[in-house]
C-alpha positions in Angstrom: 71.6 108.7 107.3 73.7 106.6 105.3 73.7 102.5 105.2 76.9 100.8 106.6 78.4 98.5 103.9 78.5 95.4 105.2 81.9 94.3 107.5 82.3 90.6 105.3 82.5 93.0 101.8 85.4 91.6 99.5 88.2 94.6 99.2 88.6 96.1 95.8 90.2 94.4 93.2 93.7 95.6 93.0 94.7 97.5 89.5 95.7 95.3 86.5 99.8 95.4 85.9 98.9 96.9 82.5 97.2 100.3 83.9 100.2 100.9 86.1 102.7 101.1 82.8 103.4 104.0 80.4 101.7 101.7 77.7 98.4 102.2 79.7 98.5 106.2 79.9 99.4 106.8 76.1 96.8 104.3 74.8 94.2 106.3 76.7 95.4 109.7 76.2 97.0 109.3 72.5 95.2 111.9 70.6 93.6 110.7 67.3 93.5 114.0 65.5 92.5 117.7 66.1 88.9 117.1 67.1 90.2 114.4 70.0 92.4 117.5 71.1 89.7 118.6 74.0 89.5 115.3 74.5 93.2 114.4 75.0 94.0 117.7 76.8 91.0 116.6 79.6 92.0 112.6 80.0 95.9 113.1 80.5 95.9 116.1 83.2 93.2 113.5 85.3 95.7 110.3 84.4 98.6 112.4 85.7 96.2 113.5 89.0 96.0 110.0 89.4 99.2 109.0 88.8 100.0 111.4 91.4 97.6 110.1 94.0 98.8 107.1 93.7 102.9 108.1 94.3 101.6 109.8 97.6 104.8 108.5 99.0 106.9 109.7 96.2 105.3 112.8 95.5 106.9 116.5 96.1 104.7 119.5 95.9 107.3 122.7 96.1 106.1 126.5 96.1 108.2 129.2 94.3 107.6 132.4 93.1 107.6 133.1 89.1 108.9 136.8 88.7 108.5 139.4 86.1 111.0 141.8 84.9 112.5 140.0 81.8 115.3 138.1 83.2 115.6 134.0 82.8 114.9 132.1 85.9 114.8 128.6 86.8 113.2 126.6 89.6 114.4 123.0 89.8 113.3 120.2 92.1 114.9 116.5 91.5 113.2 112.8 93.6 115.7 110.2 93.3 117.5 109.9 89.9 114.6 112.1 88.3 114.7 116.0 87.8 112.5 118.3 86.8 113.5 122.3 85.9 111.3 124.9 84.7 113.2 127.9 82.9 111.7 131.0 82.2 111.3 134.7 81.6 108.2 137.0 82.2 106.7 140.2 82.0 104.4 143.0 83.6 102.6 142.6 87.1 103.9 141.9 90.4 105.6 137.8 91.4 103.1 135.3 91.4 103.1 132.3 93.7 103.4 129.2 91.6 104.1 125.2 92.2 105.8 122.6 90.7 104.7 119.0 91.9 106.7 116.3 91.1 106.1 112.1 91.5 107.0 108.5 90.7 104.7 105.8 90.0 103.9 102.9 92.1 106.1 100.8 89.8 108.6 102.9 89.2 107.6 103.7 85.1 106.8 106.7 84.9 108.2 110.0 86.5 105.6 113.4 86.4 106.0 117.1 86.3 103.7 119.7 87.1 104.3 123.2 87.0 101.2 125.4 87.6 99.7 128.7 89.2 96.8 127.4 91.8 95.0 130.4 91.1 94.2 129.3 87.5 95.2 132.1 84.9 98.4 133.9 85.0 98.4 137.4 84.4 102.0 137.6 83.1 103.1 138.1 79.4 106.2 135.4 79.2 108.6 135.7 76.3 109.7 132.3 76.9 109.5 129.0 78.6 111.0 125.8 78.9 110.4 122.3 81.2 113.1 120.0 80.6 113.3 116.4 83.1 116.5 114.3 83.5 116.5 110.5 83.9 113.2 110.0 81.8 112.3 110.3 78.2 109.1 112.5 77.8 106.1 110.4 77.0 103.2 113.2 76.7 103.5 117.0 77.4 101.0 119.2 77.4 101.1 123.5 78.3 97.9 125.4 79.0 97.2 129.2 79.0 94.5 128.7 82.2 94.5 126.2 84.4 91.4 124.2 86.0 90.2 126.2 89.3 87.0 126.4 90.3 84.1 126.9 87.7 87.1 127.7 85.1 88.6 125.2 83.0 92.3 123.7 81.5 92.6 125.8 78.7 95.5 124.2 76.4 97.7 126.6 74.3 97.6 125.6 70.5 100.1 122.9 69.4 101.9 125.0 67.1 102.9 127.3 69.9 105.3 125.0 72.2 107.3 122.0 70.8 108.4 118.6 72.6 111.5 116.7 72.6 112.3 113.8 74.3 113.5 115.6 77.3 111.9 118.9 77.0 108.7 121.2 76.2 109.3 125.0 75.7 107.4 127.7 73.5 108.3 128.0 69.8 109.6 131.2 69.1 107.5 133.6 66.6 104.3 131.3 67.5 103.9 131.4 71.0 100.9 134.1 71.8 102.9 135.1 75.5 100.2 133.0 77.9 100.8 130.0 80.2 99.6 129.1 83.4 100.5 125.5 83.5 102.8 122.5 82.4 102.6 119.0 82.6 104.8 116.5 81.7 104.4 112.5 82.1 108.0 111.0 81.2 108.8 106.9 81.0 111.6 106.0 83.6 114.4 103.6 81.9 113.6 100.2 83.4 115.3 96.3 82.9 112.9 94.2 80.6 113.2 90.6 82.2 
């Protein structure tokens, strides 16, 4: 059976300012070169999980359906002055179910996008893809060809496949190898400096 902690424990110490900005997540997810890549594509997907957690109220988890057949669809879900569209167009199979989960940091900095299949790796062949958000400049982007379920793992597509702007990531034409199963984009909200 497990001990009781003690009723007179001191509560946790409450996050320092400087972990809650956008400063915070790229200084701990900036990647240093190709071999920090692994490393990079592991750290931001958990700071954006957290990130998450902590906007609990000002989090939005939508389901939608991603359909083959080669025509260009969009699935778009906006919190407050932030939006967040996924654009697309797919091949081969039968719909799969897919979701989008979108938040707003405690302190209002930073605005996330996820765009993912739950069930890990996506059996469809897209000849395109595109995640644009509104009201926030892109800070880092990342697009994997399997996602983290289970024993299997976040497998990130190769850099030269998918480009980021400031507002968008999409695939790069001629380059992109046809696989995604997930998106994730942390952008910085425009704020007053005092």
């Amino acid at each position: 059976m497990a001990a009781m902690a003690p009723a007179n424990r001191p509560p946790p110490a409450p996050t320092p300012p400087a972990r809650r900005s956008a400063g915070f997540l790229s200084k701990m997810a900036a990647p240093c070169g190709r071999s920090s890549r692994w490393l990079w594509a592991a750290v931001v997907p958990a700071a954006v999980l957290c990130l998450a957690v902590r906007a609990v109220e000002e989090a939005s988890t939508t389901e939608f359906d991603v359909r083959p057949g080669g025509e260009v669809h969009s699935f778009s879900r906006s919190l407050g002055d932030y939006t967040c569209t996924f654009t697309y167009s797919a091949q081969g199979g039968t719909n799969e179910q897919w979701q989008m989960n979108i938040g707003v940091s405690e302190d209002n900095l930073l605005f996330s996008c996820s765009v993912w299949r739950p069930q890990g790796k996506s059996y469809l062949f897209f000849t395109q893809f595109k995640s644009e958000v509104k009201g926030a400049k892109i800070e880092y982007a990342m697009a994997y060809s399997q996602a983290a379920v289970g024993a299997q793992r976040d497998i990130p597509l190769k850099q030269e496949e998918f480009e980021i702007t400031e507002t968008t990531v999409s695939h790069r034409e001629g380059k992109f190898r046809f696989e995604l199963s997930k998106l994730v984009i942390v952008a910085k909200t425009p704020h007053d400096e005092l």
